[in-house]
Kinemage of the C-alpha trace (Angstrom):
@kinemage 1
@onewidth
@group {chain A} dominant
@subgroup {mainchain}
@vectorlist {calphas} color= white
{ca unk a 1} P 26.125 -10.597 -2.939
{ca unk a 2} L 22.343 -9.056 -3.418
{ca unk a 3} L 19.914 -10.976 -1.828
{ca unk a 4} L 17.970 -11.734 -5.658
{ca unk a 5} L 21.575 -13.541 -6.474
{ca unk a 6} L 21.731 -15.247 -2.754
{ca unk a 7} L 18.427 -16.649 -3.851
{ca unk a 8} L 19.029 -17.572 -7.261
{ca unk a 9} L 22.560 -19.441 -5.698
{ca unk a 10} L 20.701 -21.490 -2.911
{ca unk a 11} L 17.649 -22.133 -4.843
{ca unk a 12} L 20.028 -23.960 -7.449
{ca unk a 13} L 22.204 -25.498 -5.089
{ca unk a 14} L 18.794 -27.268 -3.742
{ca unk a 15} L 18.285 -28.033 -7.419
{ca unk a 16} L 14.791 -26.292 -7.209
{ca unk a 17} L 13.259 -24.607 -9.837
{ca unk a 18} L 11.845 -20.978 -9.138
{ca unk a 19} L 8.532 -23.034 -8.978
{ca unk a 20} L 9.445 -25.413 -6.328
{ca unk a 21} L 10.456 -22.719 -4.381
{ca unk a 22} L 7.260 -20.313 -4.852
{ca unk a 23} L 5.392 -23.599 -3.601
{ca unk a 24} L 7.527 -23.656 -0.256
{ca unk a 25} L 6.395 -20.193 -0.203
{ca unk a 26} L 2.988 -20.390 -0.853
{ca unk a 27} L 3.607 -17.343 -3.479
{ca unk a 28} L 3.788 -16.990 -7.434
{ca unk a 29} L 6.970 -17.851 -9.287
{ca unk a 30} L 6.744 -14.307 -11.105
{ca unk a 31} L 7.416 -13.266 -7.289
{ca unk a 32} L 10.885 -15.554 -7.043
{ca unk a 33} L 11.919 -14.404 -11.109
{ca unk a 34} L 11.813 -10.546 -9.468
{ca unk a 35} L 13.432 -11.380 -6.604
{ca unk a 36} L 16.665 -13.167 -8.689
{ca unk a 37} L 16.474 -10.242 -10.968
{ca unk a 38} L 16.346 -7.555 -8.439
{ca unk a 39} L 13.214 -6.059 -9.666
{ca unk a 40} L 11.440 -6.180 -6.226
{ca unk a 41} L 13.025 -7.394 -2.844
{ca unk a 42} L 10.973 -9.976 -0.729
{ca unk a 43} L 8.980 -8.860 2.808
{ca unk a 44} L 10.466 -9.351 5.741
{ca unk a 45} L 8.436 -12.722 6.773
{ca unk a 46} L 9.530 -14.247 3.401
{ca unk a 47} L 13.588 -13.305 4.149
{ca unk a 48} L 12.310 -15.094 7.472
{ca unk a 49} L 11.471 -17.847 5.316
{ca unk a 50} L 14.145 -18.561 3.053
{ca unk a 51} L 16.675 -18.163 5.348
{ca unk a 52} L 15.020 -21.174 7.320
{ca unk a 53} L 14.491 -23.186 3.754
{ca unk a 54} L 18.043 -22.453 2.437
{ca unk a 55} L 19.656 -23.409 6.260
{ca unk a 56} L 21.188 -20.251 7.038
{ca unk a 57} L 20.755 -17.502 9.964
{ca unk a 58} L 18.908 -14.107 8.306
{ca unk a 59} L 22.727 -12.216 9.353
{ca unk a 60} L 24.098 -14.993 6.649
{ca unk a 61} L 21.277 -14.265 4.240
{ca unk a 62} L 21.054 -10.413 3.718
{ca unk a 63} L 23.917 -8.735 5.488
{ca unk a 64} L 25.624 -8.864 1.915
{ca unk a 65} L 22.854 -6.946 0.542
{ca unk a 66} L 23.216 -3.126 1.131
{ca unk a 67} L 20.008 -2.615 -0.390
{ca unk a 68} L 18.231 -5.007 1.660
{ca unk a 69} L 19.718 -3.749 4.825
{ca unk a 70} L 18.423 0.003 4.621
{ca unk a 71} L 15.568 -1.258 3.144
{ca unk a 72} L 15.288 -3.246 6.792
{ca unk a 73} L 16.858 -0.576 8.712
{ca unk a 74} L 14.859 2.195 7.434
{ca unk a 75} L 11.257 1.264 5.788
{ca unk a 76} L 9.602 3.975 3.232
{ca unk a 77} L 6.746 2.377 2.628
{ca unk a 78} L 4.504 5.178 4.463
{ca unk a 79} L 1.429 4.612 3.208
{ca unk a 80} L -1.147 5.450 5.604
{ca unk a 81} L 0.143 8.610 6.503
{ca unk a 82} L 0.472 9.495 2.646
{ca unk a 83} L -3.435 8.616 2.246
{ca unk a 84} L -4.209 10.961 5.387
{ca unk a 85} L -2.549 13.835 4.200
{ca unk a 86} L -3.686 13.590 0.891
{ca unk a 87} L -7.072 12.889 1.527
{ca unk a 88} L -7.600 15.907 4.100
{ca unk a 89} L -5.735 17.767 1.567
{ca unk a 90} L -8.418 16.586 -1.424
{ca unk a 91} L -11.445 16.920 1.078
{ca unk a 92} L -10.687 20.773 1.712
{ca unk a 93} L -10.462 21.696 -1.760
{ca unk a 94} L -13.590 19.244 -2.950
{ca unk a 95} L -15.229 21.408 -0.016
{ca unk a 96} L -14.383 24.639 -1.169
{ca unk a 97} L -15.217 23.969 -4.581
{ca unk a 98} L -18.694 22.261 -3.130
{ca unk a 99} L -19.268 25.273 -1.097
{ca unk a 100} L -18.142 28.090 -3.793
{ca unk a 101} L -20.669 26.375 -6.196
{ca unk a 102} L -23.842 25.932 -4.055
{ca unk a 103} L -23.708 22.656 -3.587
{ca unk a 104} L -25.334 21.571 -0.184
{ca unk a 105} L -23.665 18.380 2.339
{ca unk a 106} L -26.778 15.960 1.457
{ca unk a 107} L -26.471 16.564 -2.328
{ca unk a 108} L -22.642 15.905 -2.070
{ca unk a 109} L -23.400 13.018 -0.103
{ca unk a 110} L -25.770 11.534 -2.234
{ca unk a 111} L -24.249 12.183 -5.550
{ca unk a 112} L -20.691 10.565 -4.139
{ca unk a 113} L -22.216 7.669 -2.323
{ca unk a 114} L -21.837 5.188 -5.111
{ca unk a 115} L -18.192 6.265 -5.857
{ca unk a 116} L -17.555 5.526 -2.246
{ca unk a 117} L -19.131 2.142 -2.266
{ca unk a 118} L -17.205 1.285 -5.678
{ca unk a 119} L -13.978 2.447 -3.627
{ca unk a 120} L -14.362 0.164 -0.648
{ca unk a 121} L -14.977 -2.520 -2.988
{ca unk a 122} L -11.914 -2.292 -5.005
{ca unk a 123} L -10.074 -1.570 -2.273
{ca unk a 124} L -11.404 -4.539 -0.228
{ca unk a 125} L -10.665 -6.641 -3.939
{ca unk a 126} L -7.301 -5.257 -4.440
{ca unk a 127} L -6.131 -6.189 -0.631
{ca unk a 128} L -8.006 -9.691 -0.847
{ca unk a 129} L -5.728 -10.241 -4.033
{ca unk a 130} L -2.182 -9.125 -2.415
{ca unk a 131} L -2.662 -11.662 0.309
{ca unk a 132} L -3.389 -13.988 -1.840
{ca unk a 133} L -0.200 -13.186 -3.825
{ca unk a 134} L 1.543 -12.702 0.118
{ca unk a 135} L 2.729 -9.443 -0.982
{ca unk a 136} L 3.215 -7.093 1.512
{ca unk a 137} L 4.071 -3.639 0.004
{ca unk a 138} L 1.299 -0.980 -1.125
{ca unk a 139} L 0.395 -0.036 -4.436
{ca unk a 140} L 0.064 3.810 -5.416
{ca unk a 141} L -3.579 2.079 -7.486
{ca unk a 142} L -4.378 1.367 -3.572
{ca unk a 143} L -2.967 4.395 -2.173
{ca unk a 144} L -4.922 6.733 -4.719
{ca unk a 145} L -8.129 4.801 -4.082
{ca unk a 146} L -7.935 4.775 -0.545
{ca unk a 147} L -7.288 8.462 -0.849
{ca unk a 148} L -9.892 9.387 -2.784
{ca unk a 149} L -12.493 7.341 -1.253
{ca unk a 150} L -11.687 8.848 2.246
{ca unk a 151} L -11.827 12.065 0.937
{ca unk a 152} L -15.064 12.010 -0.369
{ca unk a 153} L -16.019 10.567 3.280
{ca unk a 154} L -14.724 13.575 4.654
{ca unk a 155} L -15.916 16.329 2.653
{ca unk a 156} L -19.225 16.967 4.282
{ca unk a 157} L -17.208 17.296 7.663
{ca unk a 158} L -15.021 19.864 6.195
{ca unk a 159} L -18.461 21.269 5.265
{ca unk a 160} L -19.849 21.532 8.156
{ca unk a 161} L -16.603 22.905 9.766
{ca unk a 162} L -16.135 25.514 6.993
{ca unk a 163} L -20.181 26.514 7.412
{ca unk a 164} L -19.575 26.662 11.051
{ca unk a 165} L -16.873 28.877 11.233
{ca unk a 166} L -18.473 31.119 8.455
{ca unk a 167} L -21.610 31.611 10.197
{ca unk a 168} L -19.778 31.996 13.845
{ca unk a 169} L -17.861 34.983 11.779
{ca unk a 170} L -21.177 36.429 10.540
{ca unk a 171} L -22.825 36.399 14.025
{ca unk a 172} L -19.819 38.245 15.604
């Protein structure tokens, strides 16, 4: 049985509606109407959870669930390496560009310091709301903004490094 049917099953054997059960969890009932439909699967702490609400060991609760289980066994929600590599990635081409066209580290840095403010914000927004929510997983909006805005904080680095090098080659 998938764990979205499991849920579904116990929840109506308690006679709880997907509300009284998003209360016990402190979450939305949009959250509990995924999980029965197997749209999204819930985080580890709230398997944790239910298991203890509905009365039965976690083994009892997912091992059923092939989908569930490799999600458990083998997690591919990466996203902080994702967000390094493609920021570094971003940061040398922004820097070539920068350099290619003449424009200097402190005019970079002053022309991009307001995008990076507006990034941290959002992000900061966007991480305040999914704990609200006690969602767990990462969204590509907060993956792209993270990588952008830590791209545009390395740039002048890669600068610098790219200048360096250049002018050790022209001094050899």
């Amino acid at each position: 049985m998938q764990i979205g049917q499991q849920i579904k099953t116990q929840r109506e054997l308690k006679h709880w509606s997907q509300q009284d059960l998003a209360n016990r969890l402190s979450i939305s009932h949009q959250s509990i109407s995924k999980w029965e439909q197997g749209t999204a699967l819930p985080s580890f702490s709230n398997v944790v959870l239910l298991s203890d609400l509905f009365g039965l060991s976690i083994d009892e609760f997912v091992r059923q669930d092939t989908h569930m289980m490799n999600k458990l066994a083998h997690p591919t929600d990466r996203p902080f390496s994702l967000v390094l590599l493609l920021s570094f990635g971003c940061a040398i081409v922004v820097s070539l560009i920068s350099l290619s066209l003449g424009i200097g580290e402190t005019t970079f840095v002053n022309d991009t310091q307001s995008f990076i403010l507006i990034g941290v914000i959002v992000l900061l927004f966007l991480v305040y709301s999914q704990q609200r929510q006690n969602k767990s997983h990462h969204t590509w909006l907060m993956v792209g903004i993270a990588t952008i805005t830590l791209a545009l904080l390395l740039v002048p680095q890669v600068d610098s490094f790219f200048l360096g090098f250049y002018s050790g080659l022209l001094h050899q």
